[in-house]
C-alpha atoms as one frame of an Amber mdcrd trajectory, in Angstrom:
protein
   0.000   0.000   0.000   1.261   3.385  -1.026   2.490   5.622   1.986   0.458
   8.651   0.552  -2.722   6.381   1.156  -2.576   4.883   4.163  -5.850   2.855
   5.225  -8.020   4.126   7.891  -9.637   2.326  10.172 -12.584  -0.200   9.738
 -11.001  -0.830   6.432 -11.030  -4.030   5.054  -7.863  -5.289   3.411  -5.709
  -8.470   2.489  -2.681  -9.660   3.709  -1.808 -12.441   0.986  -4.796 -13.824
  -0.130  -7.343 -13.321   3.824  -9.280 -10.748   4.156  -8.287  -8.651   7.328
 -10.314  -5.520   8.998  -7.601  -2.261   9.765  -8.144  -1.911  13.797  -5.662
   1.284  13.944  -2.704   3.268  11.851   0.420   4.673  13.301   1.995   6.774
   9.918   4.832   7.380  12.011   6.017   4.038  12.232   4.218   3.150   9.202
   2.281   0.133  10.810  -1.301  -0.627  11.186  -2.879  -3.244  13.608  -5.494
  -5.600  12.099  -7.242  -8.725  12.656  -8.645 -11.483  10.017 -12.319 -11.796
   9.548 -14.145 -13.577  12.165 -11.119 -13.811  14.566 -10.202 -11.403  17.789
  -6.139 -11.973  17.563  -4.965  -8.072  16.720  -1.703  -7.944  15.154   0.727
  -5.317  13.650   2.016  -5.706  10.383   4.077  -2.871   7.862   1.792  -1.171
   5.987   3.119  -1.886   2.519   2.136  -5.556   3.128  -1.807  -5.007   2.887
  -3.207  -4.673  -0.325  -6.666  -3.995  -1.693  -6.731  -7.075  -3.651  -5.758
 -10.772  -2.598  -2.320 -12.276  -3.323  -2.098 -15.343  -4.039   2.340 -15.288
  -4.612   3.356 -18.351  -3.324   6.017 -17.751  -0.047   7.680 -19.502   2.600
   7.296 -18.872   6.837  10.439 -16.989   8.401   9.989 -19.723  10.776  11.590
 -21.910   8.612  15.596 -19.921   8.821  15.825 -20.409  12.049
C-alpha cells in the first residue's frame, strides 16, 4: 500500500490472499494493527504488506531460517 494512502480504520484489506479488517494506523512508524475476519487476535504488520486485492504469490514462513 502506497504511503500517501494509508488505510483508515474499519477498512477491510488483504494480507496475501485473507481478508483482514484495519483496527488502527500509526503513519509514524508506518504500521497498522489488524485482525482477520471472524477472529479477535490483533496484530501489527508494515503497511506496505496489505493490499486492496488478494495475493495469491506463493512464499515460505520466516519460521523456517531459524
Amino acid at each position: 500500500m502506497n504511503v500517501q494512502n494509508l488505510p483508515s480504520t474499519g477498512d477491510r484489506l488483504f494480507l496475501m490472499h485473507r481478508e483482514v479488517i484495519v483496527t488502527n494506523v500509526y503513519p509514524i512508524f508506518r504500521l497498522v494493527k489488524i485482525h482477520y475476519l471472524k477472529e479477535s487476535f490483533e496484530f501489527f504488520v508494515d503497511v506496505s504488506a496489505v493490499t486492496t486485492e488478494p495475493n495469491y504469490t506463493n512464499s515460505i514462513s520466516i519460521e523456517i531460517l531459524t
